[in-house]
N, C-alpha and C positions, 0 to 999 in steps of 0.2 A: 504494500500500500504506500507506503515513503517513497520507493523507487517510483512507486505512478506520479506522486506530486512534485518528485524534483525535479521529474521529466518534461511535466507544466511548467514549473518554476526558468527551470533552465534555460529557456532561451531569452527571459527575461532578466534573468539573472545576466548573466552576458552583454547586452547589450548595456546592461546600466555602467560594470564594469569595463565598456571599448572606449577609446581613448576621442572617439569624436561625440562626446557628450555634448548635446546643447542645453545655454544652462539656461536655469527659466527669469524670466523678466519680470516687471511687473510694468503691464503699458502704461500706468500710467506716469511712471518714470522714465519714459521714452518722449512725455510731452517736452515742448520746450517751455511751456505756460506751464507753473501749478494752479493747481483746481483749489478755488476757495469757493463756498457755498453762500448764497447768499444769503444776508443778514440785514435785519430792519431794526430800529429801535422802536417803532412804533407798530401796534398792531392792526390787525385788518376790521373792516369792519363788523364783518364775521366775530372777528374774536370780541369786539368791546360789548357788541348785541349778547354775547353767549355770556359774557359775565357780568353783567348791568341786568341783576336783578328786577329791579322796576320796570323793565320791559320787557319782561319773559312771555307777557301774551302776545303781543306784536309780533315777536319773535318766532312764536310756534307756527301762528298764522302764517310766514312767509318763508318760512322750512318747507309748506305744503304747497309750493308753490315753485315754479322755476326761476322765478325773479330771483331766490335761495342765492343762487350760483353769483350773479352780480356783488354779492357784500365780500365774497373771499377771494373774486378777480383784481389783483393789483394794477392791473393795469386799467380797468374803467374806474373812471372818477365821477365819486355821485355824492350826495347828499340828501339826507335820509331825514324825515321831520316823526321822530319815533314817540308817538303818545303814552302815555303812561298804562300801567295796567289799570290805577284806578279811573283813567279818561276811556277805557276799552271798556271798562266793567259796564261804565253810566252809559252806556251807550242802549236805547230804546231797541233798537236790531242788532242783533251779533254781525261782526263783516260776512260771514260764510251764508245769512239769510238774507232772501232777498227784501231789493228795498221796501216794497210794500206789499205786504198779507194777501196772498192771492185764494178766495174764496170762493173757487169754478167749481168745485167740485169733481175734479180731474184727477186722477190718482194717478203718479209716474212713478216707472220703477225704482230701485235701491238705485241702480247704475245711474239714469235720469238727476237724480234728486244729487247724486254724489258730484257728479260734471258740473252742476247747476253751483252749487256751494262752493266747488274749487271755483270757477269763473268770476262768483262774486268777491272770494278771498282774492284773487290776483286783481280784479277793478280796484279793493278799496287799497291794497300794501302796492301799486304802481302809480299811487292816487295820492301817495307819502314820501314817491321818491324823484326827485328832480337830478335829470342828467347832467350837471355840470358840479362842479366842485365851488362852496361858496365858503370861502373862510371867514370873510367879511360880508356884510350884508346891506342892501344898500333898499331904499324903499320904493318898491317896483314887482312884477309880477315878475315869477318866473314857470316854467311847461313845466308838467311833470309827466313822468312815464304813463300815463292814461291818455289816452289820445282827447283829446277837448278839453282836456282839466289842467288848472295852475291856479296857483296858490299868491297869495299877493303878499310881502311881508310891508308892515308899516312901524315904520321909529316914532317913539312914543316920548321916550325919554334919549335927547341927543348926551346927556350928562351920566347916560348909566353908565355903571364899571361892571363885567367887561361889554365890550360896545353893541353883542347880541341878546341881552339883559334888557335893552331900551324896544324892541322890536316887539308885535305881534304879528300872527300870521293870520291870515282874513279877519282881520279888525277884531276878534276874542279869544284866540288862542294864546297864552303867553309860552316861551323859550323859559325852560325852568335850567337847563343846562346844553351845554356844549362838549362833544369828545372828537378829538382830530384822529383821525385811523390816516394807514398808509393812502387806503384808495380814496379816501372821502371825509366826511364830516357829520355825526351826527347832528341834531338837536332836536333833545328831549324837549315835547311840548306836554302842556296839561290838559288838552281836547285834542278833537281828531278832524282831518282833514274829509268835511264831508262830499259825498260824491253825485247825490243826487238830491 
């Protein structure tokens, strides 16, 4: 039985001991660049939504959604007007119902009714995020990802510290805080951007 395996062995054996060994590399020590990985000191907006407790409902809402994908792309620049959980709570309709109580008497399926509520979740969380990046804010309308919808912010107080503190956004919304991410800019408001 040993003579069978040294028989396998053996020509391996051999070859490791013949004198035109090649020896092994590591390619990435053949770059003439070393590889550094990239690094941010700041995080995405993904990451500030995912630890900014007071907006964990906004949050989930727009997990359910493919808009998701835009808060962890570093490379698109948004800002996100992210209402509070308790501005989500007070809300007369949840974002996922639709706007007003439909009483046809019409029964649609599970599938139907599920389409129906994603559609509504993605109208009202595309209806809170405007495509451009605003660090500063200035008193004028800006689009937001809903096609027909924007938002208007208006300076209230020119002497507030810091200078998005002085701002409302459609004349009764207040700016309760601000976080800068890599891609974008939140600001936590205390109502919600309505859509209809």
């Amino acid at each position: 039985m040993r003579l069978f395996f040294l028989s396998l062995l053996w020509p391996i054996l051999s070859l490791a001991a013949s004198e035109e060994q090649v020896p092994l590399t590591n390619p990435l020590q053949d770059m003439s660049e070393t590889y550094t990985p990239a690094t941010s000191s700041k995080p995405t907006l993904a990451d500030l939504l995912t630890i900014e407790p007071s907006v964990s409902i906004f949050y989930s809402y727009a997990r359910e959604v493919e808009l998701n994908e835009l808060f962890g792309n570093v490379d698109a620049k948004s800002t996100v007007l992210v209402p509070t959980n308790k501005a989500v709570m007070a809300l007369a309709r949840k974002p996922h119902q639709d706007p007003e109580p439909s009483d046809t008497g019409v029964i649609i399926s599970e599938e139907e009714f599920d389409a129906l509520s994603k559609k509504n979740v993605e109208r009202w969380v595309s209806a809170h995020i405007i495509p451009e990046l605003l660090t500063t804010l200035e008193s004028r309308s800006y689009d937001t990802l809903l096609e027909g919808k924007s938002v208007t912010f208006k300076q209230l107080d020119a002497t507030a510290t810091p200078d998005w503190a002085g701002f409302v956004v459609n004349d009764d919304v207040h700016i309760i805080a601000m976080k800068e991410a890599l891609n974008g800019v939140l600001y936590i408001i205390d109502g919600t951007v309505k859509i209809d």
